[in-house]
Structures are given as C-alpha cells and as structure tokens.
C-alpha positions in Angstrom: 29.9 -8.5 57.6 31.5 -6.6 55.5 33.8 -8.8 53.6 30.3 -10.6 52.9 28.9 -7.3 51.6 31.8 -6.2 48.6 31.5 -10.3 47.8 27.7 -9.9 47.2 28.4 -6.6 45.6 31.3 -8.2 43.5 28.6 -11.5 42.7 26.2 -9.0 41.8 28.3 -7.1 39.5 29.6 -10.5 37.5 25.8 -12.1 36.9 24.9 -8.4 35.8 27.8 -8.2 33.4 27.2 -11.7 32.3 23.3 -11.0 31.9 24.4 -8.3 29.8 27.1 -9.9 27.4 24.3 -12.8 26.5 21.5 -10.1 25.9 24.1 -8.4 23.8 25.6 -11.8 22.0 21.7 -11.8 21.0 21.5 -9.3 18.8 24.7 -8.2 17.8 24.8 -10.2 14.8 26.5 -13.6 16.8 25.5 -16.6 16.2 23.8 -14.7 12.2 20.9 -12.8 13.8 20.1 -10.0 12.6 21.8 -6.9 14.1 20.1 -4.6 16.7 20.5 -2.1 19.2 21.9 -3.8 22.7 19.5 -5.1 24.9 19.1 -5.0 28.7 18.8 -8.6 30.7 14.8 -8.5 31.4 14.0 -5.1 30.0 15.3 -5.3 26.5 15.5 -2.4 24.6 12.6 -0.7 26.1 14.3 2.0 27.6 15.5 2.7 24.1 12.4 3.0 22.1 9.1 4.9 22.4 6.8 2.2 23.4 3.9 5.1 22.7 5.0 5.4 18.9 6.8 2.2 18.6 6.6 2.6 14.7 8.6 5.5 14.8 11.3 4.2 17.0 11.5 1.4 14.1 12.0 4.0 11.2 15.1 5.6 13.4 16.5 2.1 13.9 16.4 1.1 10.1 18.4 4.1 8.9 20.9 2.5 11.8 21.0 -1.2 11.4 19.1 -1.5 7.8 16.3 -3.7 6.5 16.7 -5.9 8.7 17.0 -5.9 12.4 16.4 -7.5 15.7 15.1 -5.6 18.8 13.8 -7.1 22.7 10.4 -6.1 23.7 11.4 -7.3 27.1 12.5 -10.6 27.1 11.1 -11.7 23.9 12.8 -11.5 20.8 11.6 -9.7 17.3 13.5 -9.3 14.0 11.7 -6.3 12.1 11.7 -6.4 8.3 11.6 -2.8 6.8 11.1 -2.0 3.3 9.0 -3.4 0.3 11.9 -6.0 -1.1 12.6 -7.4 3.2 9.0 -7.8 3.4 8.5 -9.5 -0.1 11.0 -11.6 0.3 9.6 -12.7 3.5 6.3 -13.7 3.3 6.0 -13.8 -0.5 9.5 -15.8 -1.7 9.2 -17.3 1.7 6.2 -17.7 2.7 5.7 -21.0 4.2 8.9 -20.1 7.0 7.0 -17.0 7.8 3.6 -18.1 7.9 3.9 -18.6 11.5 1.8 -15.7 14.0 4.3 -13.6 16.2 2.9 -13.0 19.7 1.2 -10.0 21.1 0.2 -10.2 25.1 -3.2 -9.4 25.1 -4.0 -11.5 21.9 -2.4 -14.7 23.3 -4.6 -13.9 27.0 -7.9 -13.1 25.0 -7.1 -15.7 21.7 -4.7 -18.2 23.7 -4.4 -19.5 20.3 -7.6 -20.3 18.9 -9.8 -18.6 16.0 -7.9 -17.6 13.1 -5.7 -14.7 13.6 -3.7 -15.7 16.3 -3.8 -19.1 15.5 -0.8 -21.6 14.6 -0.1 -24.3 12.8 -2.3 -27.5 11.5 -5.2 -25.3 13.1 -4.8 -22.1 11.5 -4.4 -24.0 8.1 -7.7 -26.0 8.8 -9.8 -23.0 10.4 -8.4 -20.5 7.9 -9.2 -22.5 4.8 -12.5 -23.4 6.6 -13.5 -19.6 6.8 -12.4 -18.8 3.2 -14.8 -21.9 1.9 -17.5 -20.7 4.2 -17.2 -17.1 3.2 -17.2 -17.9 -0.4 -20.5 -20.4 0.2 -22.3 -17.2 2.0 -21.1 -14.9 -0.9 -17.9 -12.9 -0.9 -16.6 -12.4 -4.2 -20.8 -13.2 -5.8 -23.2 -10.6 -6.4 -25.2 -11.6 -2.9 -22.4 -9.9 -1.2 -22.2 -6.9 -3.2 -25.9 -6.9 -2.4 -25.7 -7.4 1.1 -23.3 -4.3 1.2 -25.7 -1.7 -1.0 -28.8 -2.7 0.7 -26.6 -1.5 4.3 -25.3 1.3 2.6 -28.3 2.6 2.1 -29.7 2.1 5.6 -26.8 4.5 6.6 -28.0 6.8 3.9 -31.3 7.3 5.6 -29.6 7.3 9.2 -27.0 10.3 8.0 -29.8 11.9 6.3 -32.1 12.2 9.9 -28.8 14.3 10.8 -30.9 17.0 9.2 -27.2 18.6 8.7 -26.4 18.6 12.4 -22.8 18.3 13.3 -22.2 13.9 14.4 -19.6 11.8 14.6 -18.8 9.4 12.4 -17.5 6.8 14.2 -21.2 5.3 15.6 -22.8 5.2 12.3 -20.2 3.7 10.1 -19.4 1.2 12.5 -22.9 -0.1 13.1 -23.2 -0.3 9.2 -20.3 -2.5 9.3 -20.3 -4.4 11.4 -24.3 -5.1 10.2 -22.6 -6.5 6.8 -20.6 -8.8 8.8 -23.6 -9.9 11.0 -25.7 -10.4 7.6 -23.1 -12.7 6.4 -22.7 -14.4 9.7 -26.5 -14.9 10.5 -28.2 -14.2 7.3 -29.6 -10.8 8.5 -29.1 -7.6 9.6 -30.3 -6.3 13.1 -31.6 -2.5 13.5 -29.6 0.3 14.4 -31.1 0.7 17.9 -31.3 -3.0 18.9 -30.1 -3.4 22.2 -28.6 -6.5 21.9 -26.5 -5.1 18.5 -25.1 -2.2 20.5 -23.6 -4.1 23.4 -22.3 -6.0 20.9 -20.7 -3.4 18.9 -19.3 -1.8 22.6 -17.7 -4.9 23.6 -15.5 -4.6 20.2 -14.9 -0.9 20.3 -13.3 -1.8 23.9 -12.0 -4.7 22.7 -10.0 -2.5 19.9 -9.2 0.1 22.6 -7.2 -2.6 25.1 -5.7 -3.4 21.6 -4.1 0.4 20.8 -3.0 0.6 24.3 0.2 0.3 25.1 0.0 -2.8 27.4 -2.1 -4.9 24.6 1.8 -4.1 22.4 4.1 -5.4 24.7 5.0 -9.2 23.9 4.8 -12.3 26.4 4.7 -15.9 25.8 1.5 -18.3 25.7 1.7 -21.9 24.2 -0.7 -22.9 22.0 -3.6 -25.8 22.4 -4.0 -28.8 19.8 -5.1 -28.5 16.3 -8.9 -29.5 15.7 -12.4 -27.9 15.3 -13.7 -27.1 18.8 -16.2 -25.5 19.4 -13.9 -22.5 20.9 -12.1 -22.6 17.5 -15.2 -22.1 16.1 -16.6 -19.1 18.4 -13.1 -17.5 18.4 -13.0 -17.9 14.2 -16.3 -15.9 14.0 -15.6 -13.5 16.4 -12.0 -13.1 14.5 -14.8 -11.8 11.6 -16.5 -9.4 13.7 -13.8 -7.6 15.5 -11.6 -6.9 12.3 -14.0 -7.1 10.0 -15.5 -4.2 11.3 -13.1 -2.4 12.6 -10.9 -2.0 9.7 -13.1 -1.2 7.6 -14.8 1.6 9.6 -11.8 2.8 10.7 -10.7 3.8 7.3 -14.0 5.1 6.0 -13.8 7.1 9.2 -10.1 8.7 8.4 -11.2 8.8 4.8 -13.7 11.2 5.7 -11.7 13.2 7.7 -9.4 13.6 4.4 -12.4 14.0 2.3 -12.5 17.1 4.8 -9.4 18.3 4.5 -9.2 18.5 0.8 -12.8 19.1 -0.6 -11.3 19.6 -4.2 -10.4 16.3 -4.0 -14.1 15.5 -3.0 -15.4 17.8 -5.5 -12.9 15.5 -8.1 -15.4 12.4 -6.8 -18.6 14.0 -6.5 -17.6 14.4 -10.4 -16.9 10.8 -11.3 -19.4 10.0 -9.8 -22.1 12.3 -11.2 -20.9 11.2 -14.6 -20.4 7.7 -14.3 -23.2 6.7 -12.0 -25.8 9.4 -11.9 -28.6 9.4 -9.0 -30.9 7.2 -9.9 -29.6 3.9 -9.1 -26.8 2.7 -6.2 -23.2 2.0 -6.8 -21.8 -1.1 -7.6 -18.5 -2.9 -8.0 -18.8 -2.6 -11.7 -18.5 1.4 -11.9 -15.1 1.1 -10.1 -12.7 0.3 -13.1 -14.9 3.8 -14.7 -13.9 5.7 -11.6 -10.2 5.8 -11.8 -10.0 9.2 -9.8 -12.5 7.6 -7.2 -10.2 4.3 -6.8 -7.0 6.1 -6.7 -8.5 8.4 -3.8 -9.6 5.3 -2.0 -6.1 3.6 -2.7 -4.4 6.4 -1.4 -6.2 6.8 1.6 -5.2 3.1 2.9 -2.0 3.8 2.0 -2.2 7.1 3.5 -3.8 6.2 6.7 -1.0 3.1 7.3 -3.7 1.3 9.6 -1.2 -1.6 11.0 2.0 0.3 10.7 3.8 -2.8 11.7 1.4 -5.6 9.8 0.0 -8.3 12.5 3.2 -10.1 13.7 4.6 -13.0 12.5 6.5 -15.9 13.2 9.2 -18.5 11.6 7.8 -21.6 11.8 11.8 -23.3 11.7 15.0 -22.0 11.7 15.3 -20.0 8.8 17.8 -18.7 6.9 16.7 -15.3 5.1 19.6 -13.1 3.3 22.9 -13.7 5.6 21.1 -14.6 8.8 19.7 -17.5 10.5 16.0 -16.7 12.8 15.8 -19.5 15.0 12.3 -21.2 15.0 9.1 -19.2 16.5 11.0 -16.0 16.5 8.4 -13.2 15.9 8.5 -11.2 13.0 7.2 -7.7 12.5 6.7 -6.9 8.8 6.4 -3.2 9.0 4.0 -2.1 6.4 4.6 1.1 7.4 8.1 1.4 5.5 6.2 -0.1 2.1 3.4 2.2 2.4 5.4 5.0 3.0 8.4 4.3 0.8 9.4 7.4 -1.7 10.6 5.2 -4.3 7.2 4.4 -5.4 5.0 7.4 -3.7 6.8 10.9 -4.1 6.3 12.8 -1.0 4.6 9.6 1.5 3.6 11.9 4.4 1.5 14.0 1.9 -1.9 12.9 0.8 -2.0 12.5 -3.0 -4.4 10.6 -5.5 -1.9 11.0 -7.8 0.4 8.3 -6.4 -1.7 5.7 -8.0 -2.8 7.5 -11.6 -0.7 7.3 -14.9 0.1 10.7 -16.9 -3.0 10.0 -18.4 -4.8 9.7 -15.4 -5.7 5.8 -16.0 -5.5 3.8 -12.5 -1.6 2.5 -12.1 -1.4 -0.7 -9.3 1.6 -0.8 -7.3 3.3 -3.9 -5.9 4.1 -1.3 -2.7 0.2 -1.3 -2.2 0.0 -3.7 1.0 -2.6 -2.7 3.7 -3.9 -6.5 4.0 -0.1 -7.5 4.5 0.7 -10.2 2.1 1.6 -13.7 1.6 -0.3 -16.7 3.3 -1.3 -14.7 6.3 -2.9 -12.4 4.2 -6.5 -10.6 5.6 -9.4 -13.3 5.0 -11.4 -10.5 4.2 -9.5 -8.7 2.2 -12.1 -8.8 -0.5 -14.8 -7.6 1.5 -13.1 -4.7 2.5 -12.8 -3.7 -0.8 -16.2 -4.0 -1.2 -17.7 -2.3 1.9 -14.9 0.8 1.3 -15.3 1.8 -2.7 -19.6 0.8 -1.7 -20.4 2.7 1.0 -18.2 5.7 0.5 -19.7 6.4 -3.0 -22.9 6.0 -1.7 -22.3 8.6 1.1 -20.6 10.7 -1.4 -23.6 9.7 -4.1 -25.3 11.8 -1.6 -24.4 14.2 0.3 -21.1 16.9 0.0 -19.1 17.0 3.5 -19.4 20.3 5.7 -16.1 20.6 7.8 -17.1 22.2 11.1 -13.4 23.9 11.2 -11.4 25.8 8.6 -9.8 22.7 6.2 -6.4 24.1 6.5 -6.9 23.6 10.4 -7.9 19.6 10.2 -5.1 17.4 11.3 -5.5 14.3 9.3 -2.1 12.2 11.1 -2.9 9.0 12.8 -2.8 8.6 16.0 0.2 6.6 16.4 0.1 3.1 17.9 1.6 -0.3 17.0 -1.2 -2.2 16.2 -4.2 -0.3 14.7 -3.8 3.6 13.9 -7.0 5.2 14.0 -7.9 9.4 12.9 -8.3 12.2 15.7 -11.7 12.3 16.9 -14.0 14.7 15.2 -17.6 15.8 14.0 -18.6 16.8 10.6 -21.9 18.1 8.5 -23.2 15.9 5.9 -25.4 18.4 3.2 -27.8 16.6 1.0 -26.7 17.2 -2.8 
C-alpha cells in the first residue's frame, strides 16, 4: 500500500502543479491578456484580495500591473480597466466590443438574463431602446416629468415637516418619494405614503439592494442567457429594472448628500444662499434655475462624484475577441470599468478623498464640466435613467433645502461621511438628523 500512497501523492502533486501553471499562463500576459496577479486553480485570486472592500484591493493592484489588468473571482475571469483614458477608450472609442453585460451571481439567479440591465445581445438592444422610447412617450426629458417630480417633492415636504424637528432617518422618506416618481411614470400615479401595498413593495427592493451589497451577490458565476424577444418576463423584469435602480440610486445619493450637507453646513449655508436669491419662497424649483445655481450644481456634482456609488461601474462584457491597446480579451470576458479610479483621479479633482464644490467651479466661480464626471458609467450601457436622476436629485434636494436648514444631532467635525465599501452599490453610515423649518 504504500508504493500506491507516494504515487497518489506524486499524481497529486503533478495535476496541482499543472492546475497551477494554466491558472498562471492566464493571466500572466500569455497568450496577450492583460497581466494580473497569479491565480489559484478554483479559487483564483480570492485569497489575495479583500472580497469585503474589493474596490480597494483594485486600487493596490493598479499601482502593480497598471491600467489594465486581469484578476479570477474564482474561476471566472475579469480584466479591470482603471483610469479615465482605459475606461474611455473602452466603452466610448469602443463601444460596441464592450457593450456586452459582465456577470454578477445573484443578478444572473434573480435576472437569468432578462430585463434590461443584465440583459445581452439582440434583446438588450430591443428592450433597451424599447424603454428609452417608452420613457420619452411618458415624459422624461418634457415638462410632465419635471412636474411629476415637484408635485412628489412637495409631498415629502409636508411629510418632513410632521417631523415637528424630531430627530428621523432619512432613508424611509426619500425612498418612498422616489420610488413614487418612478411608480407615477410607470402607472400614471402616485400611491400614499402609508399604503400597504406601496411599502411591501418598497421592502422587497430595499432587501433586494441588501442581497446586492453583500458579499455573496459580488462573487461571479456563470448563467447562459435565453432567446431574444418580448416576453412577457422581458417585460416584468424591464420594469422592475426601473424600480429597483431607479429608486435606489437616486435615494441613496440624496441620502449621503445629506449626510454631507451635515458635515459641512457652510457649504449648506452657500445653497440656502443661491437659492434664496435665485428662487425665493414663493414658488417650487425647477430645472430652469439650475444653470443660475452654479454653487448648487457644483455641490450636487461633487457629491456623486464624492459618494462613488458603483465604485466598479456594473460589469461588462466583450461581445468578441477584442483587441484593446496590446492585448487580446477573448469573447464574453467580463469587464469591470472602475469608476472609482475616474471619480477619484487627482489629475482632474485636487485632493479626491476630500469633499469640495470647488472641483467643478472656474476661478470665477462659473460651473466647469468635466469629461472625468461618470457616475452613470458611459458608452452604450449607459444608465436609462440617467436623465431622471438628474432631475429627481437637483428637484428634490432644493426643495428640502428651499425649506428647511439641517440640524446635525452630533458635533459636524464627528460625522463620518465615507461610504461604506462594497463592490456594487456604496451606500452612507446610517444616521438620523433634524430638519428646522426656515
């Protein structure tokens, strides 16, 4: 028996070394990947990065490999593209070969390919340019939207207002407002703020956002995706697509933006100033005022920026065997563009981990765009509702700010306004402020 043991020991040894070699041949650069840190048969290299702050791990490898490098989230491959020009010249220069959507586990168990996020292909094409039609037809981008939005913000108004300057947390209220936008454009009208119905609805999604910040909803596996038509699970998945990130973006960021607001209420004194002069009292916000407010839209800018809500942009994929700089990505390889690294770079914004207006005002203190600005990604798989986002932020926080000032419930120097770190959607420490009628 023994013989038989050192030659299953010796067998052992040789498919382990061999395993190894052709994980490493992967990434190493052979056969024009991009290069990457060595990768374990199975495994990958998830002994080698923080699966609980994934995003850092990424930054530590780019100062390592450069712009462009490929890592194993077990057995499935990803080439990361850090920095503004990588991630241009991906999905903007190239954009049709990077059009493709990257997998994530839980998306492809929940999705399994249908709707329009997760989607591939001749259907995402059809169901995406469906939804913009549609969208435009119900009124995004028209007054009726901008409409739809005031008439909610002011709802909230009253709500915050029954606060009668009692601590609360933000997080109920600004979702339901939200999310009510969404359901306005959906079903052509709003639902009250204790329907029953509306808050199981709005549960479901904040779980459904939870299982996507964990860390098992981050870790890759592969699900093949069903034929390209309108079914009507296409359909129910493409509306549901609407509600989950069209509502949780956006209250998500007015939710951290508040927390800043907190944190620096000079800068909120700044706002309550524009807007005071620009817009008065007597009459709601609209879209119009922005391009008067360039203090108020640079605070806004810089808070997406700041607040880096999808550090590493919703993956991608090449949809064939691409050749990008001196590499070649094989077909359906996924793709993380990290936003993250364009967001934060200190080319463009002096000092990224520090909150500062200022990044996006002239010397004169006009309102200066930056090509580095990417919080809705870019290219073809840009957000669908990128417009409406827009919207529903610059809207609904003047109209909070219209009316109340902010009321920290802890010394502003003590507020930690980091994200807490996760791969798919950063969201702000939990918290409770005052809201003070002005």
């Amino acid at each position: 028996m023994e013989p038989l043991g050192a030659t299953s020991v010796f067998l052992v040894i040789c498919v382990s070394c061999l395993l190894f070699l052709s994980a490493w041949r992967k990434v190493s650069g052979s056969g024009k990947l991009p290069p990457g840190p060595v990768a374990f048969p199975l495994i990958g290299n998830t002994l080698q990065l923080n699966m609980r702050n994934l995003p850092q791990s990424i930054h530590e490898l780019s100062a390592k490999y450069g712009p462009v490098f490929t890592i194993c989230l077990g057995s499935q491959r990803v080439v990361v593209l850090y920095g503004q020009e990588a991630v241009k010249e991906a999905l903007i220069d190239q954009g049709d070969e990077f059009s493709g959507r990257g997998k994530l586990a839980l998306a492809d168990k929940l999705a399994k390919g249908a709707g329009i996020i997760f989607s591939n292909g001749e259907r995402w094409k059809q169901l995406r340019r469906f939804a913009l039609t549609t969208l435009r037809n119900f009124g995004m981008g028209k007054k009726s939207i901008e409409e739809r939005i005031q008439e909610e913000a002011c709802f909230l108004v009253e709500r915050l207002k029954k606060t009668h300057e009692r601590p609360f947390d933000p997080t109920i209220p600004l979702t339901h407002a939200v999310s009510n936008i969404i359901c306005s454009v959906v079903f052509g009208n709003r639902f009250d703020y204790e329907d029953q119905k509306f808050l199981a609805f709005i549960n479901l999604t904040e779980e459904n956002n939870e299982l996507f910040r964990s860390f098992l909803g981050q870790v890759c596996s592969e699900q093949q995706n069903g034929q390209s038509e309108f079914t009507t699970e296409n359909l129910l998945r493409s509306t549901l697509d609407l509600f989950l990130a069209g509502t949780g973006t956006s209250s998500t960021t007015l939710r951290h933006g508040l927390l800043i607001l907190l944190k620096y209420p000079d800068i909120e004194a700044k706002v309550h100033e524009e807007i005071d002069r620009v817009i008065g009292r007597s009459r709601s916000p609209c879209m119009a005022d922005r391009s008067q407010m360039p203090y108020t839209d640079a605070v806004i800018h810089e808070m997406q920026r700041f607040i880096n809500l999808v550090p590493m942009g919703v993956p991608h994929a090449v949809t064939r065997d691409t050749h990008f700089r001196q590499y070649v990505i094989p077909k359906g390889t996924t793709i993380f563009p990290a936003l993250q690294s364009v967001l934060g770079d200190s080319r463009e914004f002096p000092k990224p981990e520090q909150f500062n207006p200022g990044h996006f005002l002239d010397e004169n203190g006009a309102f200066r765009k930056s090509d580095f600005f990417m919080p809705f990604s870019a290219g073809k798989r840009i957000c669908v509702g990128e417009g409406l986002a827009r919207m529903e932020i610059f809207l609904i926080l003047t109209m909070i700010l219209q009316n109340f000032t902010l009321k920290s419930l802890v010394d502003p120097k003590d507020i930690d306004i980091a994200s807490l770190p996760s791969l798919v959607l950063n969201a702000p420490r939990p918290y409770q402020l005052c809201v003070l009628p002005r």
